[in-house]
C-alpha positions in Angstrom: -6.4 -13.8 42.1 -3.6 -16.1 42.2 0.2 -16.5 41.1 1.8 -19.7 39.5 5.7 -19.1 39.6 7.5 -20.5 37.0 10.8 -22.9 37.3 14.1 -21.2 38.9 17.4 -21.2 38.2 19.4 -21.2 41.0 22.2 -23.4 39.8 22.8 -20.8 36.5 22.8 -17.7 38.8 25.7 -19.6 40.7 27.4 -20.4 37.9 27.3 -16.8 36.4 28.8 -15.6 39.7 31.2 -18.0 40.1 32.7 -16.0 36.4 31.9 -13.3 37.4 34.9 -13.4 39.9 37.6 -14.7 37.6 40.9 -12.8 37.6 40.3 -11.2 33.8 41.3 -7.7 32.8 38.1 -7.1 31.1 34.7 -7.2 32.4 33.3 -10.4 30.6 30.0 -10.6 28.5 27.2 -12.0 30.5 26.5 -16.0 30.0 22.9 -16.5 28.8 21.0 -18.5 31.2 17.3 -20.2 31.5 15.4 -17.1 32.7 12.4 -17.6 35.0 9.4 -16.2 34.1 6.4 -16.0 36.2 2.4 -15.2 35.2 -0.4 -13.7 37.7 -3.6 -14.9 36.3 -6.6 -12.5 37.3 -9.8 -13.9 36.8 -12.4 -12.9 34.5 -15.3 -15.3 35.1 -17.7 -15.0 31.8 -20.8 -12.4 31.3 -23.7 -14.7 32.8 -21.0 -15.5 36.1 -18.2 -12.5 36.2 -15.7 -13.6 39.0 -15.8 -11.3 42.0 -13.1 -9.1 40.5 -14.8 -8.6 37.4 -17.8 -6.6 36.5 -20.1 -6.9 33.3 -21.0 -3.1 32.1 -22.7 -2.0 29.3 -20.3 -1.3 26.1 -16.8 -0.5 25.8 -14.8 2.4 27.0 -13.6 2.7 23.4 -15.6 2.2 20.7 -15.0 -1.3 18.6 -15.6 -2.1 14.9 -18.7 -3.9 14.9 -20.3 -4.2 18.3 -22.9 -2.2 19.3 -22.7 1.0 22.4 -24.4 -1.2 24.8 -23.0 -4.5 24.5 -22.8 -5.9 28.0 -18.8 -6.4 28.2 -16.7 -8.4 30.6 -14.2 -5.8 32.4 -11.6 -6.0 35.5 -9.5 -3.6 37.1 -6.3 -5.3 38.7 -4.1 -2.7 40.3 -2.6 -4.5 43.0 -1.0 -7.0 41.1 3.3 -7.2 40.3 5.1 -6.0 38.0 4.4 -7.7 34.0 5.4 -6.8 30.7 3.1 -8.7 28.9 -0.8 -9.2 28.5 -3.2 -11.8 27.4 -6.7 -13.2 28.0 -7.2 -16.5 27.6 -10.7 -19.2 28.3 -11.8 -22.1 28.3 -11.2 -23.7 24.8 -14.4 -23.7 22.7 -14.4 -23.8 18.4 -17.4 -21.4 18.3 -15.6 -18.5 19.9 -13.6 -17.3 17.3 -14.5 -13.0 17.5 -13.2 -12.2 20.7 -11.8 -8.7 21.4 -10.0 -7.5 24.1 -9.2 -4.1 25.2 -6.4 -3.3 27.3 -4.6 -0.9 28.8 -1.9 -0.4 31.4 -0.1 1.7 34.0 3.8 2.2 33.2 6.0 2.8 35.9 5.9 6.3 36.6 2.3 5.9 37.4 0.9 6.8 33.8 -1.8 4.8 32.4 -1.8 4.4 28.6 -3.8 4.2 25.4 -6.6 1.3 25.0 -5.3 -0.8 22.5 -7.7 -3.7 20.8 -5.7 -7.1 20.8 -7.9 -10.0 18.8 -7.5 -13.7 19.0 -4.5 -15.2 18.8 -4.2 -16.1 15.1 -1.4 -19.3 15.5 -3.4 -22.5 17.1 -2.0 -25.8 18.0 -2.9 -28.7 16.3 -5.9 -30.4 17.4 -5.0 -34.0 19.6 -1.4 -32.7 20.0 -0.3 -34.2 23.8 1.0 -30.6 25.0 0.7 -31.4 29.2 -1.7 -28.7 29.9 -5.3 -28.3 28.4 -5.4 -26.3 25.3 -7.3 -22.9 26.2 -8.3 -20.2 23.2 -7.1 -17.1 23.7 -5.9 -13.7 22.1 -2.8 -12.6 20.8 -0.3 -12.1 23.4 0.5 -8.0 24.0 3.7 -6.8 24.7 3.1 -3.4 27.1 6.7 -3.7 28.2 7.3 -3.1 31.8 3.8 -2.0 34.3 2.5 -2.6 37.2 -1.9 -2.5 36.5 -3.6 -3.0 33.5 -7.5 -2.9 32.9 -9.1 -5.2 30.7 -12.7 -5.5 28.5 -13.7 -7.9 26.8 -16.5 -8.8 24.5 -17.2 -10.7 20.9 -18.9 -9.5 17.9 -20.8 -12.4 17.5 -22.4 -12.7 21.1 -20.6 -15.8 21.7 -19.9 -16.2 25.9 -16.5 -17.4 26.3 -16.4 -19.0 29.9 -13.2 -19.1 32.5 -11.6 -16.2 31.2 -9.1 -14.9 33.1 -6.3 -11.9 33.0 -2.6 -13.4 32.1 0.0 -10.9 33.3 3.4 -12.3 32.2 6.9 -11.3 33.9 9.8 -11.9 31.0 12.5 -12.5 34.1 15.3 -10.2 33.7 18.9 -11.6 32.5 22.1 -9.5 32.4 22.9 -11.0 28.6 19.8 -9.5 27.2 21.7 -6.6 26.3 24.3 -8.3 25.2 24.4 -11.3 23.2 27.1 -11.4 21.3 26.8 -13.9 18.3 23.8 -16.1 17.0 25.1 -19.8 18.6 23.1 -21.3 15.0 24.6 -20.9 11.9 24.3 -23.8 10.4 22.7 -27.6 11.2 22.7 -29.4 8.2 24.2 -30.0 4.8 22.4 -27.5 2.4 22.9 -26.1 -0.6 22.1 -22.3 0.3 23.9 -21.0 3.3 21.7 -20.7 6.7 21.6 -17.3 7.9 22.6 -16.8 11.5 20.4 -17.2 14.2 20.4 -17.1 17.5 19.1 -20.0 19.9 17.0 -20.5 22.6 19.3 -20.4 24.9 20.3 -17.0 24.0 17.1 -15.8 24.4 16.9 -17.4 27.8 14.5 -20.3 27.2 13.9 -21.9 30.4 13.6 -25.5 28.9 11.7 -27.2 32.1 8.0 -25.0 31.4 7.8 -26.8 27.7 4.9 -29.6 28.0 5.1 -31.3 24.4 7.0 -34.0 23.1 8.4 -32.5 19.7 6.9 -34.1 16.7 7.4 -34.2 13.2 6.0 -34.2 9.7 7.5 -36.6 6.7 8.6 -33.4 5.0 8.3 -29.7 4.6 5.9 -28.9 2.0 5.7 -24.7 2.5 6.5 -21.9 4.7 3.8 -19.3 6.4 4.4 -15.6 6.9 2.8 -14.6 10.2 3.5 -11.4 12.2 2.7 -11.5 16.2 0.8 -8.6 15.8 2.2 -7.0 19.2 3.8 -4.1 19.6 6.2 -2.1 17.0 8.3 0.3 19.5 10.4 -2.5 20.9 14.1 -2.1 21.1 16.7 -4.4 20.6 17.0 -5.3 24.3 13.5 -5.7 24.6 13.4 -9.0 21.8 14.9 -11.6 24.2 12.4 -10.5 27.1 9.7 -11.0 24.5 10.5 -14.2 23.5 10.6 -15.6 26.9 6.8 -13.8 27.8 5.4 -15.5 24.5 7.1 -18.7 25.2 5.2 -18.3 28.9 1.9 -17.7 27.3 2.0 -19.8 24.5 3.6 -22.9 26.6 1.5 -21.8 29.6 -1.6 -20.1 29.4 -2.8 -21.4 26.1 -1.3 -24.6 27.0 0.4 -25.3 23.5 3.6 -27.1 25.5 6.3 -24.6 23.8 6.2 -21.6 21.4 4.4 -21.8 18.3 6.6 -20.2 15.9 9.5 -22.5 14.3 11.5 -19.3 13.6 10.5 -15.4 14.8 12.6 -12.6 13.4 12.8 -8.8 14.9 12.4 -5.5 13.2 16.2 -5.9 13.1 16.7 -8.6 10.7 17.6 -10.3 13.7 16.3 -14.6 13.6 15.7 -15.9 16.6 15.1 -19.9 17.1 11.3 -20.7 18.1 9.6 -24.0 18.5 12.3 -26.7 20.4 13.1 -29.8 18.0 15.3 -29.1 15.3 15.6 -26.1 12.9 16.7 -28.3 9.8 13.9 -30.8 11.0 9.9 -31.1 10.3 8.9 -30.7 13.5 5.5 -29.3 13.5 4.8 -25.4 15.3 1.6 -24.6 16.4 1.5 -21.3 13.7 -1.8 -22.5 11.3 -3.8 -24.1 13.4 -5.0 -27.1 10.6 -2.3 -26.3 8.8 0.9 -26.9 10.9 2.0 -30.3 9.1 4.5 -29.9 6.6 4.8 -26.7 6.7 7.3 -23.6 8.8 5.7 -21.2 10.4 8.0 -17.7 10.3 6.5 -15.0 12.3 7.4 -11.5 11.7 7.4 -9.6 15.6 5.3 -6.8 15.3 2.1 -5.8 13.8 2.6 -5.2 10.4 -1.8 -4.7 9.9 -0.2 -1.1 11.2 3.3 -0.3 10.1 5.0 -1.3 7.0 7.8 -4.3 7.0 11.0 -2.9 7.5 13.7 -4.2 4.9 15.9 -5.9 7.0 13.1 -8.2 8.2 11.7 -8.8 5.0 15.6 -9.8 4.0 15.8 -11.9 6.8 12.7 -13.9 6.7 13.4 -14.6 2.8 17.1 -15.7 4.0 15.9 -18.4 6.3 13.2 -19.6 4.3 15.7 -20.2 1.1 17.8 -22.1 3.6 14.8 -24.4 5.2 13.7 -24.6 1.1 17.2 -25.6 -0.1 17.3 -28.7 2.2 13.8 -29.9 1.2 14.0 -29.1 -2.6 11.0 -26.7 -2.5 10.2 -24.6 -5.3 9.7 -21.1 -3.9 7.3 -19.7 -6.4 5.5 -22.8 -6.9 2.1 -24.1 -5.4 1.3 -27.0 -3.0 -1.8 -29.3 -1.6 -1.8 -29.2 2.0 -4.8 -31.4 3.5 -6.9 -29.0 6.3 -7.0 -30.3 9.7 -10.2 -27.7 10.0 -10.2 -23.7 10.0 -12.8 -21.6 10.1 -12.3 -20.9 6.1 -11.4 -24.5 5.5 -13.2 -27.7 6.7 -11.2 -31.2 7.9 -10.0 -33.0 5.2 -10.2 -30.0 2.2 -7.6 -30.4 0.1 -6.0 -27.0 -0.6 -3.5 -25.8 -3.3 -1.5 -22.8 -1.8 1.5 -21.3 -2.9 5.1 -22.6 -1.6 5.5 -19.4 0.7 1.5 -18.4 1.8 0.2 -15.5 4.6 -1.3 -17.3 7.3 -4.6 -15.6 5.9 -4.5 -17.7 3.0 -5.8 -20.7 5.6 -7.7 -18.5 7.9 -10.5 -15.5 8.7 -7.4 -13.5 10.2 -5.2 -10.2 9.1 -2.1 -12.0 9.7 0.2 -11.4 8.7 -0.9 -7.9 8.3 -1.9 -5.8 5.0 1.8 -4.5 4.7 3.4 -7.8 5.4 1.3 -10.0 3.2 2.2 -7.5 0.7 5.5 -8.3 0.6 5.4 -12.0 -0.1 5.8 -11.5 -3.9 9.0 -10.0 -3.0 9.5 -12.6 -0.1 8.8 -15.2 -3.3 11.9 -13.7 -5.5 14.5 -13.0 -2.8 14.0 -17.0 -1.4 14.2 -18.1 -5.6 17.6 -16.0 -5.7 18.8 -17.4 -2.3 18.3 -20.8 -3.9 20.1 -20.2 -6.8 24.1 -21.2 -6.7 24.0 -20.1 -10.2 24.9 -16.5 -9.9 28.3 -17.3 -8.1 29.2 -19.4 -11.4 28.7 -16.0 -13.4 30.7 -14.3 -11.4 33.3 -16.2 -11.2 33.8 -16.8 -14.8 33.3 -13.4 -15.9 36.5 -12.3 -13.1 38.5 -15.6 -14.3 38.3 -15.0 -18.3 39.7 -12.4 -19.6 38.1 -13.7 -23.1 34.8 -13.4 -22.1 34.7 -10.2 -20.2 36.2 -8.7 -23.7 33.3 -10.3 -25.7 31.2 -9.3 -23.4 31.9 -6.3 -22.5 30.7 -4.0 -19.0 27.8 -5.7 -16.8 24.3 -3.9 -17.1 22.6 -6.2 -14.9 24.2 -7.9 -12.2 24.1 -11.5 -11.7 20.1 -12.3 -10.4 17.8 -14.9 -10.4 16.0 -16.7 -12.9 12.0 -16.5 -12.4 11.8 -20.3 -12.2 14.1 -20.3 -9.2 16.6 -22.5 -10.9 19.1 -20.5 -12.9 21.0 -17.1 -13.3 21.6 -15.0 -15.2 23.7 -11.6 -16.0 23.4 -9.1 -19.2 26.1 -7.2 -20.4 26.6 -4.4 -22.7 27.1 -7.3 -25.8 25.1 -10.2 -24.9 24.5 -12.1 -21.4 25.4 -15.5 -19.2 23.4 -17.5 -17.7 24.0 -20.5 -15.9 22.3 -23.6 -13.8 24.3 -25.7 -11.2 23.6 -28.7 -14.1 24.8 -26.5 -17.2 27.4 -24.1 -15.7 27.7 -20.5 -16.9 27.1 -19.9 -20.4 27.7 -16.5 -22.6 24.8 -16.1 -25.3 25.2 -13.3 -27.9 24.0 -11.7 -30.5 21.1 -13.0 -33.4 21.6 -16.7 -31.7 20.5 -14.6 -27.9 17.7 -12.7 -30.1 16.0 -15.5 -31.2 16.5 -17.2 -27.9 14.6 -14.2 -26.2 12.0 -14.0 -28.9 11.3 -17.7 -27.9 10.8 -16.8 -24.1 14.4 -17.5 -22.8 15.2 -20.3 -20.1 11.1 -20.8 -19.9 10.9 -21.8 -24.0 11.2 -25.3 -24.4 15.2 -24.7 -25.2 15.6 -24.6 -21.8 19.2 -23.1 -21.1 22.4 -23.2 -22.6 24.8 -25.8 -22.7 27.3 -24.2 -24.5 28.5 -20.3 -25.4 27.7 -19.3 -28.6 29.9 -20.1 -30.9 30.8 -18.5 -34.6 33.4 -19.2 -37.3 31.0 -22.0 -39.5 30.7 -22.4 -42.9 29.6 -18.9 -44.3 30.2 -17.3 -41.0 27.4 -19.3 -39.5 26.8 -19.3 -35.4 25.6 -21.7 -33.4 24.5 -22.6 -29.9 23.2 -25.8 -28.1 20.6 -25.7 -25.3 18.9 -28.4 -23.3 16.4 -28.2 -25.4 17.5 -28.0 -28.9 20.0 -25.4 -30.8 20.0 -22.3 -32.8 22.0 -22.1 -35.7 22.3 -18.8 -37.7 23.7 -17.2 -40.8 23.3 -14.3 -42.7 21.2 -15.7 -45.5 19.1 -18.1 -43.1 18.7 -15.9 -40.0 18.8 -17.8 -36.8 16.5 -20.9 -36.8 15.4 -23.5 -33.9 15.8 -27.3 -34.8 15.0 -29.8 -32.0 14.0 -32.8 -30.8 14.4 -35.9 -33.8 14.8 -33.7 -36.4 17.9 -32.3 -34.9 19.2 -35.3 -34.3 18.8 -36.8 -37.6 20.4 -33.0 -39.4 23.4 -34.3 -36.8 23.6 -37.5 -38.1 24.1 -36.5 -41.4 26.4 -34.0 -40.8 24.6 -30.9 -39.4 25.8 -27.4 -41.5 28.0 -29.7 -43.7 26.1 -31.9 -44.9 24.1 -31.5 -48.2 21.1 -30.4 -45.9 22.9 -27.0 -45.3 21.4 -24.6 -42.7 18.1 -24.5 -41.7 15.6 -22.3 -42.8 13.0 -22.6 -40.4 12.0 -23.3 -36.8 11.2 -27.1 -36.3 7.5 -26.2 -37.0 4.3 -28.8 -36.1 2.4 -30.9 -38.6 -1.6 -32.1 -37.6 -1.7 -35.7 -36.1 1.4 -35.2 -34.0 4.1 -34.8 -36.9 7.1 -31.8 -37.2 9.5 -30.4 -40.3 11.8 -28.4 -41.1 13.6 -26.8 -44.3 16.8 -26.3 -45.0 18.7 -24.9 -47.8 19.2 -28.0 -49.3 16.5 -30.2 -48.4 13.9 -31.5 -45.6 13.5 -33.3 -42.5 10.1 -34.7 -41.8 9.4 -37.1 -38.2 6.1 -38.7 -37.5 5.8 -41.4 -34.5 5.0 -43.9 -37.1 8.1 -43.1 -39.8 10.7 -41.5 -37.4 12.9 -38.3 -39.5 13.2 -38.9 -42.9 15.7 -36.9 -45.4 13.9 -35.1 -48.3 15.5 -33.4 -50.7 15.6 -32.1 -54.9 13.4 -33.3 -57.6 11.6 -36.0 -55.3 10.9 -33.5 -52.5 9.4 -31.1 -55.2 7.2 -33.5 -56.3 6.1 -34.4 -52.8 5.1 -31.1 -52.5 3.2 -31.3 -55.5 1.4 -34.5 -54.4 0.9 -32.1 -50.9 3.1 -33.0 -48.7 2.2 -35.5 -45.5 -1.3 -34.7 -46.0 -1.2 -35.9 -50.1 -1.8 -39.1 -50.9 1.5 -40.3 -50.5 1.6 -40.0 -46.3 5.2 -39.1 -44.3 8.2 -40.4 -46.2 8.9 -43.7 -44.6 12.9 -43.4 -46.0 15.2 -41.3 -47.0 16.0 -40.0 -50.4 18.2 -42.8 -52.0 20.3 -43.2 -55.0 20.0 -45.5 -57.5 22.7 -47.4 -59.9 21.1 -46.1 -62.6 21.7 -42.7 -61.2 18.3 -42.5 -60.8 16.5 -40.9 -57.0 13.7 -42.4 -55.0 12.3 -41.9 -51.6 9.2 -44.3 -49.8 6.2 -42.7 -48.1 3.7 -44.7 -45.9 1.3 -45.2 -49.1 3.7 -45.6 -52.1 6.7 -44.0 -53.5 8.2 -41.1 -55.8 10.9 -42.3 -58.2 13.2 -40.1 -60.8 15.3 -40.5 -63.4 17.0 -38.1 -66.0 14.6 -39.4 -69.1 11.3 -40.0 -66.7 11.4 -37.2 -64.3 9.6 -37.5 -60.6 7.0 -39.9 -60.7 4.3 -41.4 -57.9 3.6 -44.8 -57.9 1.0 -45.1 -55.0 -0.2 -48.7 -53.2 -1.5 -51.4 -54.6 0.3 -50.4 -57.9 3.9 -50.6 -56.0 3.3 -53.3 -54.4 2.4 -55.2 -57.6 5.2 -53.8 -59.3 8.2 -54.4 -56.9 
């Protein structure tokens, strides 16, 4: 057995006293302070050489899933050892051990030993050929027993692989008078984005003692998605615990495993509380070691807990989708969209598999693990919507112009559903008791109402290929028409026509001539599709036909009539090639791609058709 202290911090203790003894007529809140942390490593040996400590027996005191009675186990006893708050076994690092289980259990401090509890491999991995200072070892997830002063340990794997060097990491947190204490997240915001960062607090607060981290950060050309993880420790932590926990899984993350620093970029307590992880930058790429083959490009958020046990409480699903949104918003990620990440190698993915995952994933989406737990990869759907609203800076532009205009909140009338985000993550939008807003950063807050919103919906809303509005509805046309613009077109309405979509070419050209007011009229139909790429639509007083090859031709009267006759586009005649035109005979005509329709009072509508055109103009 043998004890490796950890870095001290004599010069911080001073300092503390030295304010400590200021003339102040309050006792002041405690400074936080690098905290030394210490480990006692007990070794284990392996099964074919146990160290002189250990002893191989024949099965486990408790029963495991999947081994058998008599599997020869790996076991130690330390009693005489000091006092720890955290467990974890770690060995030599070798890819084909990857079913380990541990069980451990441990004497309090009045002298009471506890339940066995099964702790598996630690899920988060560093990155293979990452320059850490220390050699990489596997190990399992680190235990939080909170203070004791023995433990007893077994060990075996499911497989019959023989992990070799294992040893027994005991980890001291340190103790620090501003655990208890910590006043207000130092964090709350490092860069320019466009959704607020939530308050965290740093590693300082949490007592990091910066001179045990053996890596170099480095970073990734861009975030591409965040992972949901949960520690899988313990659940009965209190809030004065989370700092001490922080600095023992910093110890045996930056220590024992040998990853340099702590693998998580951001952990967050059954609190709500965030707490900064992995050193280098929380507005940065800097790659964690969370998804070991998976660390590029992505931020690893790690719920503290097991949450394969206990369901997610609220405030820490709220928090994690709060930070995420932030990290999103400054890297323009779509939170309910999907991604490739490249594998660097998991046991579910081999080196260089190209994988499409969603923009927010559970760390068992990558790899053979529970994490983050049955109830917490549950809640990434809801995770999903609460980073989309977060990213939205549309629902403040609702607000505020339903409490500015006094116009609209009459028209409108009392909200039903309160500003929320759109599915797409992009807009906002609010109903009311007579019609709704919604609104984009790009369009601003828009009211749609009545037949003009129906037909919108019927259409599929903001997803449709209208797109959102540009414009409120507006009313007071010719014939009490309505109309509204959208990205993607308009809707016009009237009580004869009902509410029709034009779009595209064909709305332009009805604008050129003069939309409602010109001889077109209203329209009375949707922009519909043609075969070989081609769209129309009717109005009251004519057509408007578009192919690539002719562009949006004006039909109208006798000559459209006979068009129809000849049948349309697909007749003999093709897609009008011009307009309907006068003549100073007072005579109509109109040219298709293969010939042309010409009227007069005495003739009526007649088709001359190529060659016969031709030869006769």
């Amino acid at each position: 057995m043998r004890r490796r202290l950890l870095a001290g911090t004599t010069a911080f203790v001073a300092l503390t006293g030295t304010l400590l003894v200021l003339p102040v007529s309050a006792e002041p809140t405690p400074e936080a302070v690098p905290v030394e942390t210490s480990v006692e490593e007990v070794a284990m040996g392996s099964l074919s050489d146990p160290a002189p400590e250990a002893q191989v027996q024949e099965g486990t005191t408790d029963p495991v899933a999947g081994v058998p009675d008599a599997v020869p186990t790996l076991s130690v006893s330390a009693t005489d050892v000091a006092q720890f708050s955290l467990v974890g076994v770690t060995w030599a690092y070798d890819p084909a051990v990857t079913d380990t289980v541990v069980q451990v259990r441990v004497r309090d401090l009045a002298g009471t030993w506890g339940a066995w509890t099964e702790v598996g491999a630690e899920a988060a991995e560093q990155e293979a050929g990452m320059d850490t200072g220390t050699p990489v070892r596997g190990g399992t997830a680190p235990l939080w027993t909170g203070p004791a002063t023995a433990v007893e340990a077994e060990l075996v794997t499911r497989s019959g692989a023989q992990p070799a060097d294992v040893q027994l990491d005991l980890v001291d947190p340190g103790e620090s008078a501003a655990d208890d204490s910590l006043g207000t997240p130092d964090i709350t915001e490092t860069a320019d984005a466009a959704t607020a960062m939530p308050p965290v607090f740093s590693r300082t607060q949490w007592g990091a003692d910066e001179r045990i981290m053996g890596w170099r950060p480095q970073y990734a050309s861009t975030i591409k998605a965040a992972t949901l993880h949960h520690t899988a420790g313990s659940n009965s932590y209190t809030a004065g615990d989370v700092p001490a926990i922080l600095r023992s899984t910093y110890t045996y993350h930056a220590q024992s495993l040998g990853w340099g620093d702590i693998g998580y970029n951001v952990l967050v307590d059954k609190f709500g509380r965030l707490w900064e992880g992995r050193a280098g930058g929380l507005a940065s790429t800097v790659i964690g070691a969370h998804a070991g083959g998976f660390n590029t490009g992505t931020f690893g958020v790690s719920m503290m807990g097991n949450y394969d046990a206990v369901d997610t409480p609220q405030p820490m699903v709220d928090a994690v989708a709060a930070i995420i949104a932030w990290k999103f918003s400054l890297f323009n990620v779509a939170p309910n969209g999907t991604t490739t990440l490249t594998s660097g190698g998991t046991d579910k993915y081999p080196a260089g598999t190209a994988v499409r995952l969603p923009t927010i994933f559970g760390h068992r989406d990558t790899k053979s693990t529970a994490c983050p737990g049955r109830y917490g990869y549950a809640r990434l759907p809801e995770i999903r919507g609460k980073v989309a609203a977060g990213l939205s800076s549309a629902a403040p532009l609702i607000q505020r112009r339903y409490d500015s205009d006094a116009g609209v909140r009459s028209v409108l009338g009392a909200v039903t559903t309160p500003p929320t985000s759109t599915p797409d993550g992009v807009g906002a939008y609010a109903h009311y008791a007579n019609g709704s807003m919604y609104a984009t950063a790009a369009t601003g807050a828009q009211v749609v109402r009545g037949p003009v919103r129906d037909r919108w919906a019927a259409a599929g809303w903001e997803r449709s290929g209208l797109g959102y509005p540009v414009g409120d509805t507006h009313c007071g046309l010719a014939r009490g028409g309505c109309y509204q613009h959208f990205q993607g077109g308009s809707i016009y309405w009237t009580q004869a026509t009902g509410a029709r979509i034009v779009s595209g070419p064909l709305r332009d050209r009805w604008a050129a001539a003069g939309w409602e007011g010109s001889g077109l009229g209203y329209p009375v139909t949707d922009v519909q599709p043609l075969g070989g790429g081609g769209v129309f639509a009717h109005f009251e007083g004519g057509s408007v036909y578009w192919s690539a090859a002719t562009g949006a031709r004006i039909v109208y009267g006798v000559v459209r009539d006979r068009w129809a006759a000849a049948g349309w586009e697909t007749g003999a005649l093709g897609y009008p090639t011009t307009d309907v035109q006068s003549l100073p005979s007072g005579g109509l005509y109109a040219h298709f791609q293969r010939g042309s329709i010409y009227w007069t009072a005495g003739t009526g509508a007649r088709v001359v058709l190529t060659p016969l055109r031709d030869r006769w103009a």
